[in-house]
C-alpha positions in Angstrom: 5.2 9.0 -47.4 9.1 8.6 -47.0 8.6 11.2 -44.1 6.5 8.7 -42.6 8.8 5.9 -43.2 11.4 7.6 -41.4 9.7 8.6 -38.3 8.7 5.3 -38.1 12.7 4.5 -37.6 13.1 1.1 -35.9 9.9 0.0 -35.8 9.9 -0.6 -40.0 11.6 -3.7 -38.9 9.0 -5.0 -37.0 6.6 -3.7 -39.0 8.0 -5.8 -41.7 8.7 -8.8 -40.0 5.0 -9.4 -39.0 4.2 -8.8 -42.8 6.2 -11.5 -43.2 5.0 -13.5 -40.3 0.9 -12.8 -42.2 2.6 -14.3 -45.6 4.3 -17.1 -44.4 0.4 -17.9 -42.3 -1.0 -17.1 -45.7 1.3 -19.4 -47.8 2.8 -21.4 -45.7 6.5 -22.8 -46.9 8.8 -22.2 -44.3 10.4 -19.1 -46.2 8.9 -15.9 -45.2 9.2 -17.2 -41.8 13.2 -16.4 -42.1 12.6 -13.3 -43.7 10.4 -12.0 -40.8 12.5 -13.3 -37.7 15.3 -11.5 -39.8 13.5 -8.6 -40.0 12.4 -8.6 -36.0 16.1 -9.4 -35.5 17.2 -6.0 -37.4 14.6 -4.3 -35.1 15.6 -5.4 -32.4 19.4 -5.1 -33.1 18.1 -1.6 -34.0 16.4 -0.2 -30.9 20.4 -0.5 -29.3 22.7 0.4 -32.1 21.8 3.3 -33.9 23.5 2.5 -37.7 22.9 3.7 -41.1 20.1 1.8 -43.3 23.1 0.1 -45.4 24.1 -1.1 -42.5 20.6 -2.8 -41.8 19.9 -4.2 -45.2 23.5 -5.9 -44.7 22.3 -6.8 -41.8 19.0 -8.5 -42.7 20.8 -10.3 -45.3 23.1 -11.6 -43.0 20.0 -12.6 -40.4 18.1 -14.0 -43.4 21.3 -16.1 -44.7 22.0 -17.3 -41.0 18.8 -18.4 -40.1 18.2 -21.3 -42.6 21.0 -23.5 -42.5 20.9 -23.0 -38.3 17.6 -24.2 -38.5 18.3 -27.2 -40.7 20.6 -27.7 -38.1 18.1 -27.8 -35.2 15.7 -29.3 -37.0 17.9 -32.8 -37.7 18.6 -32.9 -33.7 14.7 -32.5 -33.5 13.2 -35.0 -35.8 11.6 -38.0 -34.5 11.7 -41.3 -36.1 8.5 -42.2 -38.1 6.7 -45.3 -38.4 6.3 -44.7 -42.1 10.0 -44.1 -43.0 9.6 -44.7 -46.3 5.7 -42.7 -46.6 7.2 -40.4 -49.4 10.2 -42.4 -50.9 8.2 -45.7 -52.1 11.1 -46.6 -54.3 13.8 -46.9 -51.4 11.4 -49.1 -49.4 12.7 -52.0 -52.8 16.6 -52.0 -51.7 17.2 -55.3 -51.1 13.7 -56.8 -52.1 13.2 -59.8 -54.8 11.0 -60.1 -57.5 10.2 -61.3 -60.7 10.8 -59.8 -64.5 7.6 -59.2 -66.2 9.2 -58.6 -69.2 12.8 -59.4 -70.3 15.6 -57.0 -69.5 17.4 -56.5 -73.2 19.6 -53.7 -74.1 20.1 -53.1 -69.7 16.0 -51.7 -69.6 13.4 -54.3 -68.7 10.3 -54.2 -66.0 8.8 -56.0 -63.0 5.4 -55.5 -61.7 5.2 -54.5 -58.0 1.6 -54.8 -56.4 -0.3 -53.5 -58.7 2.5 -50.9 -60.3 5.3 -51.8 -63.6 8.1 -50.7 -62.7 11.4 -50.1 -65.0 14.4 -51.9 -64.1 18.1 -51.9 -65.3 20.8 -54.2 -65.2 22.3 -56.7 -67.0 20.1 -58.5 -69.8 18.0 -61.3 -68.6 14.8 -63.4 -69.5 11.4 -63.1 -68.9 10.7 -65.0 -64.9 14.5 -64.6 -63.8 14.5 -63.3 -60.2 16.1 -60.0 -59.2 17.0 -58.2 -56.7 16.9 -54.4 -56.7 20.0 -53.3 -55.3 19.4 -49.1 -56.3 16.8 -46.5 -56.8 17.3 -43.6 -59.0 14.3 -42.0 -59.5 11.5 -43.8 -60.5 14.1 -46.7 -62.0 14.8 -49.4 -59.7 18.6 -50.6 -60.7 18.7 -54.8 -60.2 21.1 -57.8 -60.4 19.7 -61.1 -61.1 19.5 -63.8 -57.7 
């Protein structure tokens, strides 16, 4: 079997790239998508230089470490503006917004009910009724100051 692997020579790359390439179609996550290009890079890096394996597996680390922050590069430059800007961050679509405390805010943790949704809020104590506007998300609290 190692006999075969190194007769193989440059083409394991490849070989292992597209093994990659079948995962990432199988499971997709945007992972074993680096790993392959990385691996075809190697390859292809390969078929000119002739180095030792240490050298590739240095390499491939390299390629693999490379790729990901130069495509979250790209991919900013790339990404067009939505209509839904707030589709998956509910809370942040809140900043700025009034509404009304369901119950009172004591001890700086209260709650207001948004559509059909209670929300927590903190802030400074206040009573039952008393407008507020949310000023901060963190996490699923909304942080408010009274109006």
């Amino acid at each position: 079997m190692t006999a075969w692997l190194a007769a193989l020579g440059t083409w394991n790359w490849f070989i292992l790239g597209v093994l990659f390439l079948l995962i990432e179609l199988l499971a997709p996550g945007v992972f074993m998508l680096w790993l392959g290009l990385a691996a075809i890079g190697v390859g292809i890096v390969s078929i000119v230089v002739d180095w030792t394996w240490q050298m590739q597996m240095l390499a491939f680390a390299l390629f693999s470490a490379a790729l990901i922050p130069a495509w979250r590069r790209f991919a900013r430059k790339v990404e067009k503006p939505t209509d839904s800007p707030f589709l998956n961050r509910r809370t942040e679509s809140y900043v700025g917004r009034v509404f009304a405390l369901e119950t009172p805010i004591l001890n700086g943790i209260g709650t207001v009910r948004i559509d059909d949704t209670v929300w927590r809020v903190r802030g400074a104590d206040a009573a039952v009724g008393t407008s507020v506007r949310v000023v901060r998300v963190d996490g699923p609290n909304l942080t408010v100051e009274p109006v």
